[in-house]
C-alpha positions as CSV (number, residue, x, y, z in Angstrom):
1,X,-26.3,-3.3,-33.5
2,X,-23.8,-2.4,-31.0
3,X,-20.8,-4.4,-30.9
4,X,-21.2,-5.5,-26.8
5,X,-24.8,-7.2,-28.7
6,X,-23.0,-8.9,-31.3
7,X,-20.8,-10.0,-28.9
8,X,-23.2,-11.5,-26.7
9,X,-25.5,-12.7,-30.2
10,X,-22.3,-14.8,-31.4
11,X,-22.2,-16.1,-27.6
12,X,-25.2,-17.9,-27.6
13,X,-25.2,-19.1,-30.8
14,X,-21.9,-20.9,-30.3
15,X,-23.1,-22.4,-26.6
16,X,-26.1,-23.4,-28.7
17,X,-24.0,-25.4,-30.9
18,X,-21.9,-26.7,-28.2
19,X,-24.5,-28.2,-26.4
20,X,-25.8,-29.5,-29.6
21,X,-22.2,-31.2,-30.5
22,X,-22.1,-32.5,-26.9
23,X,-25.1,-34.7,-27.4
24,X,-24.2,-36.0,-30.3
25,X,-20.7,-37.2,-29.4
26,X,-22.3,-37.8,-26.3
27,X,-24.7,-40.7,-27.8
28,X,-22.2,-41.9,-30.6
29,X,-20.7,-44.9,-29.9
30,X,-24.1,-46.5,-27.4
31,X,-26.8,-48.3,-29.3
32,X,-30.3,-48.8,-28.3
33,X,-31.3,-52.0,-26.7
34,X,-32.7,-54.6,-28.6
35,X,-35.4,-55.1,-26.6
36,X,-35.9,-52.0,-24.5
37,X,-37.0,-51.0,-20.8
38,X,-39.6,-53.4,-19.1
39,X,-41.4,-54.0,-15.8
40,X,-39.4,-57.3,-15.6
41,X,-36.0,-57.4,-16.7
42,X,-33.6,-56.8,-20.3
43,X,-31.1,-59.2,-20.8
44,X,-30.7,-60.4,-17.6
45,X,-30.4,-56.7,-16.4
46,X,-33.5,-55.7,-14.0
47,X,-35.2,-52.7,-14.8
48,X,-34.3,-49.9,-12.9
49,X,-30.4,-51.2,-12.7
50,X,-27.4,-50.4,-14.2
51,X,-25.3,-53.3,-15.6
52,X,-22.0,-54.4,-16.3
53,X,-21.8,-57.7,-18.7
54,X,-18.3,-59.4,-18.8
55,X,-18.1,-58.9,-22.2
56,X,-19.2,-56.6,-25.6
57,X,-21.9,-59.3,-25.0
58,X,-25.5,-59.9,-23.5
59,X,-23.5,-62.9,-21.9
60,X,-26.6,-64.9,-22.4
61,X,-28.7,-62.5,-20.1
62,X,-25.8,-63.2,-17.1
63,X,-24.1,-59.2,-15.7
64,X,-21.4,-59.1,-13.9
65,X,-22.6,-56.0,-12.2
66,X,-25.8,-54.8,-11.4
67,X,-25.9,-51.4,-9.7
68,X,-29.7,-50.1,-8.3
69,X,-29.4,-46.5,-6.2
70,X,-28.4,-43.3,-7.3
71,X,-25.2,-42.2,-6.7
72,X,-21.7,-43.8,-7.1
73,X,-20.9,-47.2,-7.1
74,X,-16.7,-48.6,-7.5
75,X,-16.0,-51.6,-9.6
76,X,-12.5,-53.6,-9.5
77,X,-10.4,-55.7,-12.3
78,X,-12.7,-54.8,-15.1
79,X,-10.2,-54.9,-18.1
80,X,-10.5,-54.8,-21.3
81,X,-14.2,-54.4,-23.5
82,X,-17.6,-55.0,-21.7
83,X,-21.2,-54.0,-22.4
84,X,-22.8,-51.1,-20.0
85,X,-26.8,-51.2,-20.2
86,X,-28.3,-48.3,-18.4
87,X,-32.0,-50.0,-17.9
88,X,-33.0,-47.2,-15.8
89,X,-36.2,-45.0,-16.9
90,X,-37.6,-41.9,-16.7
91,X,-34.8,-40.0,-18.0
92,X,-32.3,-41.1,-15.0
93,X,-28.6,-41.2,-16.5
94,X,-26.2,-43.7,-16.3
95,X,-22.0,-42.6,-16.2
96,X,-18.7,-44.6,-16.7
97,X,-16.3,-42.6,-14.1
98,X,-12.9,-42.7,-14.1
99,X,-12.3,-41.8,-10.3
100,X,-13.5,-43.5,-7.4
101,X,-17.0,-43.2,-6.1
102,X,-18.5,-41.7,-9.3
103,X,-16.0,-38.7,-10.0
104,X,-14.8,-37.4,-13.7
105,X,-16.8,-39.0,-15.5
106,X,-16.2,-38.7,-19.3
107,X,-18.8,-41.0,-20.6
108,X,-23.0,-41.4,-20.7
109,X,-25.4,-43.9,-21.7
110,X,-29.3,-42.9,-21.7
111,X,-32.1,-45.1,-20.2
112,X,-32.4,-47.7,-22.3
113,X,-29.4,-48.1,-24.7
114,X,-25.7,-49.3,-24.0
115,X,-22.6,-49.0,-24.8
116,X,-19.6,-51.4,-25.5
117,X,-16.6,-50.3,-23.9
118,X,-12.8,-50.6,-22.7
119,X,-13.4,-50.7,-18.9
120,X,-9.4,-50.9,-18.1
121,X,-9.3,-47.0,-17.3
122,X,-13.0,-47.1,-15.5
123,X,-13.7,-47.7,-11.5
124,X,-16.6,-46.3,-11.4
125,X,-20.3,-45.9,-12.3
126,X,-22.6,-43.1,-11.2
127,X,-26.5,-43.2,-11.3
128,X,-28.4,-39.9,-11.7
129,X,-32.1,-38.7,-12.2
């Protein structure tokens, strides 16, 4: 084997296991809702939506925030720990953005599960398919 196709061997191997450490941090930390997706709502969150409860609480089925279209969407004096549900479905991602508008965004929650948080560096979500 030459070494230009050892090279490019040990290459895609360690993206492989990149991607495959990126997911997992990625998920740890988010837990799956208790009572997943539905047609009506979960928790007080309708389906489809992106909440933000005003707690690391359901808040007795009460968000703060509830955020519907894709794309980015600010958020003001949110200090301190809350929970972010993503109850969207069919794969469509839900981020915690440090910027304005949905830019640098560190942090994902699949549809589905949530994530309790420290919101005081956040202004932003974002909403993607």
């Amino acid at each position: 084997m030459t070494t230009a196709r050892v090279r490019r061997t040990i290459t895609g191997v360690l993206a492989s296991l990149a991607l495959s450490v990126t997911a997992v941090v990625g998920v740890s930390g988010a837990a799956q809702a208790q009572d997943g997706p539905s047609a009506e709502s979960t928790h007080g969150c309708p389906s489809g939506a992106v909440c933000i409860y005003p707690d690391d609480s359901w808040n007795g089925g009460q968000p703060s925030h509830a955020f519907y279209s894709y794309g980015g969407h600010n958020f003001a004096n949110q200090f301190g720990d809350h929970r972010v549900f993503n109850n969207q479905h069919s794969g469509a991602m839900a981020w915690v953005c440090l910027g304005q508008g949905g830019t640098s965004c560190p942090t994902w929650i699949l549809p589905g599960y949530y994530r309790d948080m420290n919101l005081t560096p956040f202004n932003s979500v974002r909403l993607t398919r």
